[in-house]
C-alpha positions, 0 to 999 in steps of 0.5 A: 500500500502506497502513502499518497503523502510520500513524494516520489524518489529519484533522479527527476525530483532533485532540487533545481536549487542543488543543481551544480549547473543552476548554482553555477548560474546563478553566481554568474547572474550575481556576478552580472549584477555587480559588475553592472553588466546591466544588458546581459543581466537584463537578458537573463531576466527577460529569460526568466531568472526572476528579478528578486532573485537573492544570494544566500545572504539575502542580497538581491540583484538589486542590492548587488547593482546598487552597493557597487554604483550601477545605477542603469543595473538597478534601474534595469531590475526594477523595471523587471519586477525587483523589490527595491525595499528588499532587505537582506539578512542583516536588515539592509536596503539598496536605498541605504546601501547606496547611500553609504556607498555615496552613490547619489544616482542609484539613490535617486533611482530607487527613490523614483521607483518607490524605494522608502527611505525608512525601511530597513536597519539603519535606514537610508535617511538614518544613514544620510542623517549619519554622513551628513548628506542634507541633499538626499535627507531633502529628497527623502523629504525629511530634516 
């Protein structure tokens, strides 16, 4: 007698995500990402890897493109569905990333593709708040 609750077994059921040539692709795609490969990325996307895609220390593509200053990168994900308030594992959004980093065009991406400058931990206008940057602190339309 079979258990309708036991999942079958064998070499057609292996976790995609355990893949070696999946794992090989997906640190391409990161890759892409921070080096702001923003036409190849944006193919791959277009293919199907999803844009909200996050690595195993819950950096999105987004934050990836964003921490390193690539402001037609991140403006490509967003485009594509990515989240531009996701966090990753310690609480930090692309906004605040790009903040810190300095990079104020990144910042004014997100920013006009809905980022909230409030999110996160430390958020973005405390980061501004931090580095003294009155100018993204008017953007974000706080003092």
């Amino acid at each position: 007698m079979s258990d309708a609750n036991t999942e079958p077994q064998g070499p057609d059921t292996i976790e995609h995500a355990h893949d070696p040539e999946v794992l090989q692709l997906a640190a391409k795609v990161f890759d892409l990402a921070r080096h702001g490969d923003t036409s190849t990325l944006a193919a791959y996307v277009d293919a199907g890897v999803p844009a909200t895609l996050t690595n195993d220390k819950g950096d999105s593509l987004v934050m990836l493109a964003a921490y390193h200053g690539h402001a037609d990168t991140v403006a490509a994900l967003l485009d594509r569905g990515a989240d531009p308030d996701r966090t990753n594992d310690r609480g930090q959004t692309p906004l605040a990333g790009a903040v810190f980093k300095g990079e104020d065009a990144v910042v004014r991406i997100l920013v006009a593709h809905g980022a909230d400058p409030s999110a996160g931990t430390p958020s973005a206008v405390d980061t501004a708040r931090m580095f003294q940057k009155g100018e993204l602190l008017g953007l974000f339309g706080v003092e």
